[in-house]
MIVORO-418657 format. One line per 2 residues: number of its first residue (from 1); for each residue x, y, z of N, C-alpha, C. Coordinates in steps of 0.2 Angstrom, whole numbers. Layout:
// MIVORO-418657
NUM> X:Y:Z:X:Y:Z:X:Y:Z  ...
This chain:
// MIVORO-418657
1> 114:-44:-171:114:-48:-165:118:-45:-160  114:-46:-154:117:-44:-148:118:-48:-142
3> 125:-48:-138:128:-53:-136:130:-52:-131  126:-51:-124:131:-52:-117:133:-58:-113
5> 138:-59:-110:139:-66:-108:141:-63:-99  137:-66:-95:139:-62:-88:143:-69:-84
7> 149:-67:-83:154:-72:-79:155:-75:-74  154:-80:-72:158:-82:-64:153:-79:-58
9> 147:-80:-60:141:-79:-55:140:-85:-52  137:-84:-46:132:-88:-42:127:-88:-47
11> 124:-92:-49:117:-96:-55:112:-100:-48  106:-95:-47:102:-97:-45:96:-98:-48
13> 91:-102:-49:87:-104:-53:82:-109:-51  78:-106:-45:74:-111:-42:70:-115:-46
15> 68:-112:-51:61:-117:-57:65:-120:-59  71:-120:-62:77:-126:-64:81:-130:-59
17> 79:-126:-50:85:-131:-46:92:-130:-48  92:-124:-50:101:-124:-52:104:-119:-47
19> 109:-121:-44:113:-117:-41:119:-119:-41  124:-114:-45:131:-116:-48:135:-110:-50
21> 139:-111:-49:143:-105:-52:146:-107:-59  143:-103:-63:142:-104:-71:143:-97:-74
23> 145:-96:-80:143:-92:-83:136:-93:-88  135:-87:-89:126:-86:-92:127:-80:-100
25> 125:-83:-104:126:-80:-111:116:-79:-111  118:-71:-114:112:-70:-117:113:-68:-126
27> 107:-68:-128:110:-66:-135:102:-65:-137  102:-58:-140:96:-55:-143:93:-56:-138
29> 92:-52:-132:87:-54:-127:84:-59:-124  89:-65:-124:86:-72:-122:92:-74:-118
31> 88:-78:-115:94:-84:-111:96:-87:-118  102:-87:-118:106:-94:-125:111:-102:-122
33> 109:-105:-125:116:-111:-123:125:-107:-124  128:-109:-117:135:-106:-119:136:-111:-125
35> 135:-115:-130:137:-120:-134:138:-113:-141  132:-111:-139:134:-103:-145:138:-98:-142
37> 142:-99:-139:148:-93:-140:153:-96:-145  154:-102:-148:159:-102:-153:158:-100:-160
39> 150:-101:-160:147:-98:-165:147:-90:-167  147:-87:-161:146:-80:-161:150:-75:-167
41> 148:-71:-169:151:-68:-175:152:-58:-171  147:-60:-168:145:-51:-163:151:-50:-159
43> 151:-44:-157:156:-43:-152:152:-44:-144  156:-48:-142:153:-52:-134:154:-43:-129
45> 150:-43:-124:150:-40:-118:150:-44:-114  154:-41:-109:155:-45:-104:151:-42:-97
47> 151:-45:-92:149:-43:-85:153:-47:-79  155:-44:-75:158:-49:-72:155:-48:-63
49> 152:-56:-63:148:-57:-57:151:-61:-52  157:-58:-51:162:-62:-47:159:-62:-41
51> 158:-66:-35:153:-65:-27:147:-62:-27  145:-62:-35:137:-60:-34:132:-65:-38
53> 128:-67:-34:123:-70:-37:117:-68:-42  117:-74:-46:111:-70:-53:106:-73:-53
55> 100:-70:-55:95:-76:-53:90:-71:-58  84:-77:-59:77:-71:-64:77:-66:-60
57> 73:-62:-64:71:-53:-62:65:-56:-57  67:-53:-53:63:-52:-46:56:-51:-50
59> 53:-51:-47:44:-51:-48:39:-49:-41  37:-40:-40:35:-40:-36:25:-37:-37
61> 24:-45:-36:14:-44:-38:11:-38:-35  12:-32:-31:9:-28:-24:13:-23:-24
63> 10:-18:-31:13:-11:-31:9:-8:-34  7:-1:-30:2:5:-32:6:12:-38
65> 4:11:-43:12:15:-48:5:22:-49  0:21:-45:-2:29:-44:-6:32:-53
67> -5:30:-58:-9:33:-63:-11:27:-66  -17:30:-69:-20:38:-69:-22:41:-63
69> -21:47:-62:-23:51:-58:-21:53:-52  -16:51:-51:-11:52:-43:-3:54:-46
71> -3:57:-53:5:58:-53:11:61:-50  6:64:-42:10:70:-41:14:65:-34
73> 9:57:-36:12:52:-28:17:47:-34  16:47:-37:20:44:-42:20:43:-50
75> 23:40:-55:22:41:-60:22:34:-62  19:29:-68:24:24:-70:30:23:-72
77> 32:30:-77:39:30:-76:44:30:-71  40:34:-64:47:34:-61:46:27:-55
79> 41:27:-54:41:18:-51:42:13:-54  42:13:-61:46:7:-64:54:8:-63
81> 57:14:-62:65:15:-61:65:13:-54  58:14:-48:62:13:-43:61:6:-40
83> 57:1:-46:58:-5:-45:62:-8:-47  67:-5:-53:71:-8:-57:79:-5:-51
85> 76:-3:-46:84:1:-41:83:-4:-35  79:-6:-35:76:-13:-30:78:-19:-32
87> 79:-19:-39:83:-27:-42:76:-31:-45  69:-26:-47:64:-29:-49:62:-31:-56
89> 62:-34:-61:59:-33:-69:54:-35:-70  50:-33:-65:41:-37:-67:39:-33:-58
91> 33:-31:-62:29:-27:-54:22:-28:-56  18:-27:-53:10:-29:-54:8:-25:-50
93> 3:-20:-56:0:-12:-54:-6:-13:-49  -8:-12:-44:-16:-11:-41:-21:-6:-44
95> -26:-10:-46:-31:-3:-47:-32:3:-46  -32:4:-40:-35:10:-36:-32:16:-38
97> -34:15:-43:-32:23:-46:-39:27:-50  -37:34:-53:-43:40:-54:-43:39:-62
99> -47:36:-64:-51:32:-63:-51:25:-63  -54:21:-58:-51:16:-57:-50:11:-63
101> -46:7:-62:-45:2:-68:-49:-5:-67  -58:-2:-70:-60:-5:-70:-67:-8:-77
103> -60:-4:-81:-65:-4:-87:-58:-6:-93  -59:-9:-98:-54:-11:-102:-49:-5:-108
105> -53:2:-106:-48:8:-110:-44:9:-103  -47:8:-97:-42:11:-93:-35:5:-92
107> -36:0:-92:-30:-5:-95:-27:-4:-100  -29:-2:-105:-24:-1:-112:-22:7:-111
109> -25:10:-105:-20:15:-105:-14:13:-101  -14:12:-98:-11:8:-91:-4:3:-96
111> -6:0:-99:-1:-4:-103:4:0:-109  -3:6:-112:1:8:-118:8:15:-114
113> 6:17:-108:10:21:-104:15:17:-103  14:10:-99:20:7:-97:24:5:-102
115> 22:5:-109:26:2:-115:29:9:-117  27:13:-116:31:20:-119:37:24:-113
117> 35:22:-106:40:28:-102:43:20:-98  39:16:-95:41:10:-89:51:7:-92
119> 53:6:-87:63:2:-90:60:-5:-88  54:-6:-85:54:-13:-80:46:-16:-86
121> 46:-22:-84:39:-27:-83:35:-24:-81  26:-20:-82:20:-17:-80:17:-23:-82
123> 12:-26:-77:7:-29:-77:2:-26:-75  -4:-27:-79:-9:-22:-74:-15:-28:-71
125> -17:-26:-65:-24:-30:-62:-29:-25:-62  -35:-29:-62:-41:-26:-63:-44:-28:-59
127> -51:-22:-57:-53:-22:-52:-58:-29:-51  -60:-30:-46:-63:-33:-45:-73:-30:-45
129> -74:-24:-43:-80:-21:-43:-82:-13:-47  -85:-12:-49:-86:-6:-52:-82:0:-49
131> -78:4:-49:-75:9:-46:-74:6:-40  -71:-2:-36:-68:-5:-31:-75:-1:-25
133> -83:0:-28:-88:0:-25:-90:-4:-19  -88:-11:-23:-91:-19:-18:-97:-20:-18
135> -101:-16:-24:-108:-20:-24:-110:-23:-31  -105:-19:-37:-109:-22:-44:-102:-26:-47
137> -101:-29:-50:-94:-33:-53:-92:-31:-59  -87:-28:-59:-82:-24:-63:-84:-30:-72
139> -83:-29:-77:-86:-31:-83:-78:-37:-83  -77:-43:-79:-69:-47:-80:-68:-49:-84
141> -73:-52:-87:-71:-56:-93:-66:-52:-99  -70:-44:-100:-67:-39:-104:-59:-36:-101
143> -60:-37:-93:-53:-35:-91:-46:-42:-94  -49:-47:-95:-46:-50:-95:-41:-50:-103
145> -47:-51:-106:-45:-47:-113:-42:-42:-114  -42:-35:-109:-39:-32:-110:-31:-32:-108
147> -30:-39:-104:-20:-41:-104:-21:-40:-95  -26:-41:-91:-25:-40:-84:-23:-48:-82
149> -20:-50:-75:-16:-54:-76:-19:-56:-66  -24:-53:-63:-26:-54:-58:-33:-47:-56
151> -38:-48:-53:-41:-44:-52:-42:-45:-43  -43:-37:-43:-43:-37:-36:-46:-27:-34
153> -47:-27:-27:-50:-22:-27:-45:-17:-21  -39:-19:-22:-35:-19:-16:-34:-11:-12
155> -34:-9:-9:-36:-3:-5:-43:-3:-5  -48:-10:-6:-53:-7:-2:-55:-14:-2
157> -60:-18:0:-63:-25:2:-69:-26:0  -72:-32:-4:-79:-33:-6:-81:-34:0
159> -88:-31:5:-89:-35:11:-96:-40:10  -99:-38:3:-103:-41:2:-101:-50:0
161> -104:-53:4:-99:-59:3:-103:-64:-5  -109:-60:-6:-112:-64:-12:-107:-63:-19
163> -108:-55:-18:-102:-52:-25:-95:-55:-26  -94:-56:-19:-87:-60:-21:-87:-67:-21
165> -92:-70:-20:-92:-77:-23:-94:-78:-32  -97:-70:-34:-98:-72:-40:-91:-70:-42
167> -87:-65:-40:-84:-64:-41:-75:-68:-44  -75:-74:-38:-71:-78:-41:-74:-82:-46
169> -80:-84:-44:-85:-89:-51:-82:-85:-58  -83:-79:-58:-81:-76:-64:-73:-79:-66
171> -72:-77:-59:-62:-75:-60:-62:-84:-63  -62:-90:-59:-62:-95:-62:-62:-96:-69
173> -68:-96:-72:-71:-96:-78:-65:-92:-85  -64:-87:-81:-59:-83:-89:-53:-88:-84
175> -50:-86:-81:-42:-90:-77:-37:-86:-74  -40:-81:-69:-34:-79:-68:-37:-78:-59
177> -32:-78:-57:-34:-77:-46:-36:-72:-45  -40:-72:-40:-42:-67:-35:-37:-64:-29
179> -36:-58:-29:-31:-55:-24:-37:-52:-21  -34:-52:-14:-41:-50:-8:-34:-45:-4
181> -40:-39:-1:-36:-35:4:-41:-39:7  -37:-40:12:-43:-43:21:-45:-37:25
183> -50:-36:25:-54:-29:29:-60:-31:30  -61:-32:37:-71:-31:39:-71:-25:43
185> -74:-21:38:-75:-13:38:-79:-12:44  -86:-17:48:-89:-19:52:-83:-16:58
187> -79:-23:58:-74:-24:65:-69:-19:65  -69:-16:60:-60:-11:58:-65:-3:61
189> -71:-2:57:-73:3:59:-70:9:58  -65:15:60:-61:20:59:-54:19:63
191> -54:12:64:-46:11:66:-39:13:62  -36:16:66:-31:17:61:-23:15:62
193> -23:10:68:-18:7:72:-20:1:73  -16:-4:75:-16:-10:78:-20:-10:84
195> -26:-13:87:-28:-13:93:-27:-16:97  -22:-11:102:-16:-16:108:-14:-11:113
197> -9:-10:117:-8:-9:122:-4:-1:118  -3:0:110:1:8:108:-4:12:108
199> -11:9:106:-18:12:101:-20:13:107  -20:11:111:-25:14:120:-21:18:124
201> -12:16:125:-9:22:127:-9:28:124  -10:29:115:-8:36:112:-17:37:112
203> -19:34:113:-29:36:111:-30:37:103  -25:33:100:-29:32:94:-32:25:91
205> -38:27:86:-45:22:86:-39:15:84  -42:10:86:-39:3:86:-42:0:80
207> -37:-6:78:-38:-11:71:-37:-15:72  -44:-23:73:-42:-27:78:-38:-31:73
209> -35:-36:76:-32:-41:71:-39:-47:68  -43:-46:74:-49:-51:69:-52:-48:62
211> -52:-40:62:-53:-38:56:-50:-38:51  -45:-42:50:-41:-45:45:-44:-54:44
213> -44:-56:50:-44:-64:50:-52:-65:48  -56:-62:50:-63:-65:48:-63:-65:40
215> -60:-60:37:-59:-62:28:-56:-65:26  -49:-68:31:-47:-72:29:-51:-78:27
217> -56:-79:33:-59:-86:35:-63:-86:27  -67:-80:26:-72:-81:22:-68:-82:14
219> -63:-80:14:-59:-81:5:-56:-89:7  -56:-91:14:-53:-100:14:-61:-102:12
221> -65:-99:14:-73:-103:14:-74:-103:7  -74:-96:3:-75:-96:-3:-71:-100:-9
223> -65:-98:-5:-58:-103:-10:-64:-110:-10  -64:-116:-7:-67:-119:-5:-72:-121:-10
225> -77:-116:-9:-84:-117:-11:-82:-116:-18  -78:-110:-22:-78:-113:-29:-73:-117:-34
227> -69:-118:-29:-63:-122:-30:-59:-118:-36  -55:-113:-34:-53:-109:-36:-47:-103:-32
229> -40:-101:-33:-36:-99:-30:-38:-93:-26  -38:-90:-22:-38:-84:-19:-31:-81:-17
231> -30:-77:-17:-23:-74:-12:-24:-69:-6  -23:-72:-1:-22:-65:3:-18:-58:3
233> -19:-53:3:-13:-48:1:-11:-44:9  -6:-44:10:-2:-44:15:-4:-44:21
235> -1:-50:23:-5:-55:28:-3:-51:33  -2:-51:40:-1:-49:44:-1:-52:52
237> -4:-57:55:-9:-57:60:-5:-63:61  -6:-65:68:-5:-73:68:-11:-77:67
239> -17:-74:69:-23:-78:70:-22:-81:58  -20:-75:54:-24:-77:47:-17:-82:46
241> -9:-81:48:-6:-85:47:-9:-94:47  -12:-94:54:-15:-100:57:-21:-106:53
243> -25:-100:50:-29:-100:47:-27:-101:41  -22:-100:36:-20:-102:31:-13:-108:31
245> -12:-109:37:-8:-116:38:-14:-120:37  -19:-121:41:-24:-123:42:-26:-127:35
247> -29:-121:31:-32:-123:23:-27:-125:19  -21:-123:18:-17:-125:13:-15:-133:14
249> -14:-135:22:-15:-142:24:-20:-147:20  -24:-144:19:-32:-147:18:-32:-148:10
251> -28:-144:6:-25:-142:0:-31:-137:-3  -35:-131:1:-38:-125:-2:-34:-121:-5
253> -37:-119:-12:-32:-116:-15:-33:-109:-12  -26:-107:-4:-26:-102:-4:-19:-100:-5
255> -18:-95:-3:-10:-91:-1:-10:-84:0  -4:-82:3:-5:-77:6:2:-75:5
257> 5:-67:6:9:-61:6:13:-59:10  19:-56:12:21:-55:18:24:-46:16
259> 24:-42:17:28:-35:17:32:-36:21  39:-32:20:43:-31:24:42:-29:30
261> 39:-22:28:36:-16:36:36:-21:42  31:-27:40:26:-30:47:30:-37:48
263> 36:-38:47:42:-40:50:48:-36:53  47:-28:48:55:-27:52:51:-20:57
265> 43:-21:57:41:-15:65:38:-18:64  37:-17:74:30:-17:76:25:-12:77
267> 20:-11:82:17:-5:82:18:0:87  25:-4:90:30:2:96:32:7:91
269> 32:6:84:35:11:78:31:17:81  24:17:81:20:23:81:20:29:87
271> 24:27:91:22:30:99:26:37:96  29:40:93:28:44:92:24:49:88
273> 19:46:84:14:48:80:17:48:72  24:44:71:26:45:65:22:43:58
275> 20:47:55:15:47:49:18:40:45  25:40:44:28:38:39:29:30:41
277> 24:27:48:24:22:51:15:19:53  12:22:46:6:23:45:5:19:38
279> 1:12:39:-2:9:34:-7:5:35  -8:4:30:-16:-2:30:-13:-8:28
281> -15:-15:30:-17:-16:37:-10:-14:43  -11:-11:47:-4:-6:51:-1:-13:53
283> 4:-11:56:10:-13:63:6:-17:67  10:-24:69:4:-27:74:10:-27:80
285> 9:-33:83:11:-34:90:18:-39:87  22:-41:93:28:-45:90:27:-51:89
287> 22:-54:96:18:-60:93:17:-61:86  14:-58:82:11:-55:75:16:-59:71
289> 21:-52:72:29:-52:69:30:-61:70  32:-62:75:34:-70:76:30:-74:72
291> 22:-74:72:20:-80:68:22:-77:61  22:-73:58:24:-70:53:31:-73:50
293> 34:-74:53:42:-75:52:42:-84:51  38:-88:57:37:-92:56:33:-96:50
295> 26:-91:47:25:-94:40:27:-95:35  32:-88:36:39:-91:30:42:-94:28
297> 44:-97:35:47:-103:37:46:-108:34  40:-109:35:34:-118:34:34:-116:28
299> 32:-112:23:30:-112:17:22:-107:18  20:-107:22:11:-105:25:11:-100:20
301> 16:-93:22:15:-89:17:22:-88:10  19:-89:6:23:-91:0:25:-87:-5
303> 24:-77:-3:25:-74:-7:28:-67:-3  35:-64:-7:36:-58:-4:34:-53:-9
305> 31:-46:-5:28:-41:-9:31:-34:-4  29:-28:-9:31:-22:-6:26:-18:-4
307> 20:-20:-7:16:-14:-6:16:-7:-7  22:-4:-13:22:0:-12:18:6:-13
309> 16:10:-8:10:14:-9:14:21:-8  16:27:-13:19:32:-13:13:38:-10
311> 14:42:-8:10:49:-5:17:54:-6  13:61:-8:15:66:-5:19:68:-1
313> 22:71:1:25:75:9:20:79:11  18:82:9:13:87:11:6:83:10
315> 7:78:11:-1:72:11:-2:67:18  8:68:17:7:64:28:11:69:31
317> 12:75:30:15:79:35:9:83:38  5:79:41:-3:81:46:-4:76:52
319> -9:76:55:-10:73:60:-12:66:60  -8:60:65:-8:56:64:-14:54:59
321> -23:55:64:-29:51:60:-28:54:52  -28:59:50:-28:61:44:-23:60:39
323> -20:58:40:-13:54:36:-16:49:33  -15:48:24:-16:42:21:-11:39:23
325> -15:31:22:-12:25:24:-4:23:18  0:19:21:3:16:16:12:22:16
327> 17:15:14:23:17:14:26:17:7  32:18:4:35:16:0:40:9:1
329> 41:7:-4:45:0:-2:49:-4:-8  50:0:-14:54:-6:-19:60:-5:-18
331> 61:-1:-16:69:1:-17:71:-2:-9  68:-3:-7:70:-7:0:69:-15:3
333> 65:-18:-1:60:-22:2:67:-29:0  70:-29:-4:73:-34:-6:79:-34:0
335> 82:-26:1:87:-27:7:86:-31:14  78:-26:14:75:-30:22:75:-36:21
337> 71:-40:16:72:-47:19:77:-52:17  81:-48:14:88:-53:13:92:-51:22
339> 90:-45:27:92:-43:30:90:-48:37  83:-47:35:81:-50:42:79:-57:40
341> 76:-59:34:71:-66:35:79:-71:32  86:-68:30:90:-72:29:97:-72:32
343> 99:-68:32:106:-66:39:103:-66:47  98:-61:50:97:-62:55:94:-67:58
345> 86:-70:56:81:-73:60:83:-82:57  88:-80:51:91:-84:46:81:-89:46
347> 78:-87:43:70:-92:43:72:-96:36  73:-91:31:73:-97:24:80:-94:20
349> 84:-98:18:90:-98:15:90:-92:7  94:-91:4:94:-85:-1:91:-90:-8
351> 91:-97:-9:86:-98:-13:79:-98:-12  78:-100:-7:69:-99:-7:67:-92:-6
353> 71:-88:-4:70:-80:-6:67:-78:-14  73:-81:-16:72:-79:-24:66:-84:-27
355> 65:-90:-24:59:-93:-27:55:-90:-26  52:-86:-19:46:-82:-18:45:-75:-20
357> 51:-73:-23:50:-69:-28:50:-68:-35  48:-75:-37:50:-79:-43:45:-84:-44
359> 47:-90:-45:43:-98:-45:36:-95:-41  34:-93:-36:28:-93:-34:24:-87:-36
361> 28:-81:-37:20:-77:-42:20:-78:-48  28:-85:-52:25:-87:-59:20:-89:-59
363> 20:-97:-54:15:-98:-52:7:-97:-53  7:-91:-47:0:-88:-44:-2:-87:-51
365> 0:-81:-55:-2:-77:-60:0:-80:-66  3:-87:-69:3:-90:-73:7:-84:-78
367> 11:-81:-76:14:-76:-81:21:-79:-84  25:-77:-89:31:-81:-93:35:-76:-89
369> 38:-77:-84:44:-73:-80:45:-78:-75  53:-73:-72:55:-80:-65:57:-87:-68
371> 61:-86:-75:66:-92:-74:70:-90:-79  76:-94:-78:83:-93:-83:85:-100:-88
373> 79:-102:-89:78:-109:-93:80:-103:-102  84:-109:-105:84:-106:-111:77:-105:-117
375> 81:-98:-119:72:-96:-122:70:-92:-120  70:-91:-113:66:-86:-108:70:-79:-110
377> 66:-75:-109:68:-68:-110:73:-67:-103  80:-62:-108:84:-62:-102:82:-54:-96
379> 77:-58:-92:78:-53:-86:79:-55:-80  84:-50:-79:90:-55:-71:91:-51:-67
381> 90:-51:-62:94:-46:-54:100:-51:-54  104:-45:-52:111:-48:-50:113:-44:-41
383> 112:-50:-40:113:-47:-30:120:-48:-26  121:-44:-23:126:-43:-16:123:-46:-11
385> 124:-52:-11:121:-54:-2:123:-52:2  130:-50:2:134:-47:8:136:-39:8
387> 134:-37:4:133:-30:4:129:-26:8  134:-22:13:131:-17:19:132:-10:17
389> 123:-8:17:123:-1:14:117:1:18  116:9:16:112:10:24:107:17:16
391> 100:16:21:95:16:16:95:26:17  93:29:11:95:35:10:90:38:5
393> 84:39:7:77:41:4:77:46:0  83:50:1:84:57:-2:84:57:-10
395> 89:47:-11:92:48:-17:86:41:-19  80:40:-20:77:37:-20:75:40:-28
397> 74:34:-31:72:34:-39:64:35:-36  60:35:-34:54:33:-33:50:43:-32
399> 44:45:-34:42:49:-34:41:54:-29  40:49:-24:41:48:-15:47:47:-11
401> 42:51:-3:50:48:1:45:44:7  40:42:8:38:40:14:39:35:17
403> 45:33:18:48:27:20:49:28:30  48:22:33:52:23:39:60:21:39
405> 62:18:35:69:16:36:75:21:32  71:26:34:78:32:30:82:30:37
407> 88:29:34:96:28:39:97:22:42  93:17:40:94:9:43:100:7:39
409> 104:3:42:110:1:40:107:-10:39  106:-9:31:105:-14:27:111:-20:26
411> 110:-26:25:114:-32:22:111:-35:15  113:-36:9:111:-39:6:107:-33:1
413> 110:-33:-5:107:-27:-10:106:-30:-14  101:-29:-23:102:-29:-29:109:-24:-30
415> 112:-27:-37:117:-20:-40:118:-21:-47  113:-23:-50:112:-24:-55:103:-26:-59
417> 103:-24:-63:95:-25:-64:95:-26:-74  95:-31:-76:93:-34:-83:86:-35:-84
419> 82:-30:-91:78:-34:-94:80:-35:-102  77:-39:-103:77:-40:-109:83:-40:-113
421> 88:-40:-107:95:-41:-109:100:-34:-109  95:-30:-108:100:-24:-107:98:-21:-101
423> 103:-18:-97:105:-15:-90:101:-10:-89  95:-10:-85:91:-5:-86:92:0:-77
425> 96:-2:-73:99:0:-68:107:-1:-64  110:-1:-60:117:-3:-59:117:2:-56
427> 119:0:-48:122:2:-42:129:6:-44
């Protein structure tokens, strides 16, 4: 038997409403009653969480962990470490990998890797289309059985709007949501900026904000039509915020995603041509940023994510159009928005932080993660809200350095990361 007891923490636990400074015993990898510590026969370990808050293992649904077939942008080994340095124990892989995971050996590969090298939580999603093609539907039912936990086609859009009506129809039927990149390839066309007053002064091709929102429109119309959840995956716009205040009012089963990036830049980021300020859906306006901060607020958008998309050095050190899209983000995303959505713009307080990275993608994805009710497996961040440290890409656990926030001077960090009861990270 094995036995740690962590002390004199902040005990935050949105699914249980608990916030108290308590001590928390684990034993054999579970939350336990402190009533068995007098029972205990083992030698207790201690932790001592004196000013630091504990709460379930972070849970971030919007992460590209690159294999198969991209290990040179990342590995799952080493993007489970640089979510596990972020303060995360549960990450949700995206498809879009070589060969896409869109057939049930490529999930059991995907799982049996992350059960042999991953320190963290691997969940895989499946595609939503044949090779994330958008015109024939991936075999769901078999993904589903193969242990996938949402399907989606994320770095690329079904525009066919039939396939993805049958598509939720499927997702309905086995039980699990649909995640949507919002893209109308029609209106984006070769945009590769935000289309505004940086994309006309540097003459690079525009991305208008309605080519996110008309998909929005159509996944509230489809939600709708089969009564069934959809998600939006990192929302960006005022117009899609508005439009999911709108239908969640109505109670359409939508919801939607937030990245750090497209709160803490705009697309003034770009005026220099910086590759590593280059993503899909990109930078918008501040406007953007404001309803964005705003949705938080209200509850409109109910889930924080990193997106994080790893690349080469030598894959964005070219010219801005030719640069893939996408940033890294785990090992930062929890600073930033302890940073800006809770110290500076103060939108939602340090509980509802952790509920959106907890209670609501239990929720969405109906997974056993995100609470500290006894019984549950113990995996737990343990965070420094007041914790000022300044971001240093050099020393990043992650594959990658594509980050723009190399030398931003952060508030509020992970310093400790538990799964299953044992410390798989520590500042």
């Amino acid at each position: 038997m094995s036995a740690t007891i962590i002390r004199n923490g902040r005990v935050i636990d949105p699914a249980n409403k608990r916030d108290e400074v308590i001590d928390l015993l684990i034993i054999d990898g579970k939350i336990a009653p402190l009533s068995q510590l007098s029972t205990l026969n083992s030698q207790l370990d201690e932790i001592n969480a004196s000013n630091l808050i504990v709460c379930p293992g972070l849970i971030d649904i919007h992460v590209h962990l690159r294999e198969p077939g991209f290990g040179h942008k990342e590995t799952i080994e080493s993007g489970a470490r640089a979510a596990a340095a972020g303060g995360f124990t549960t990450i949700v892989c995206m498809p879009n990998t070589s060969p896409a995971a869109d057939n049930p050996s490529t999930i059991a590969w995907i799982k049996d890797r992350a059960g042999d090298t991953a320190c963290v939580n691997v969940l895989p999603t499946g595609a939503i289309s044949k090779n994330l093609g958008g015109e024939e539907l991936a075999p769901i039912g078999s993904l589903v059985q193969a242990g996938i936990v949402a399907i989606t086609d994320d770095g690329h859009c079904v525009q066919n709007h039939q396939v993805m009506r049958r598509a939720v129809e499927y997702a309905r039927m086995v039980g699990v949501p649909v995640l949507d990149h919002c893209q109308d390839y029609n209106l984006v066309g070769n945009g590769v900026v935000h289309e505004g007053y940086w994309s006309t002064l540097l003459g690079l091709p525009g991305w208008p904000a309605a080519g996110e929102e008309a998909i929005v429109m159509r996944n509230i119309l489809l939600a709708e039509l089969c009564d069934h959840h959809i998600h939006c995956q990192h929302v960006t716009t005022a117009g899609s915020v508005r439009l999911l205040r709108e239908a969640r009012t109505r109670g359409v089963k939508i919801s939607g995603e937030v990245c750090p990036h497209h709160i803490a830049l705009t697309d003034e980021a770009i005026q220099n041509f910086d590759t590593s300020c280059k993503m899909n859906p990109p930078l918008r306006s501040q406007a953007d940023v404001d309803a964005l901060l705003e949705g938080v607020a209200d509850g409109t958008v109910s889930i924080l994510v990193s997106d994080h998309a790893p690349h080469a050095d030598f894959e964005k050190e070219v010219e801005f159009d030719a640069a893939p899209f996408g940033i890294i983000g785990l090992e930062t995303e929890l600073g930033l928005f302890l940073d800006l959505l809770v110290h500076k713009h103060c939108k939602i307080d340090i509980m509802r932080l952790i509920e959106m990275y907890t209670v609501e993608p239990r929720r969405l994805l109906k997974i056993n993660a995100g609470t500290l009710s006894i019984g549950a497996a113990a995996d737990l961040t343990l965070i420094d809200p007041d914790l000022e440290w300044s971001v240093r890409v050099d020393t990043f656990e992650s594959a990658s350095r594509n980050s723009p926030f190399d030398g931003w001077n952060l508030k509020g960090r992970a310093v400790r990361t538990i799964v299953g009861g044992k410390t798989v990270w520590k500042l």
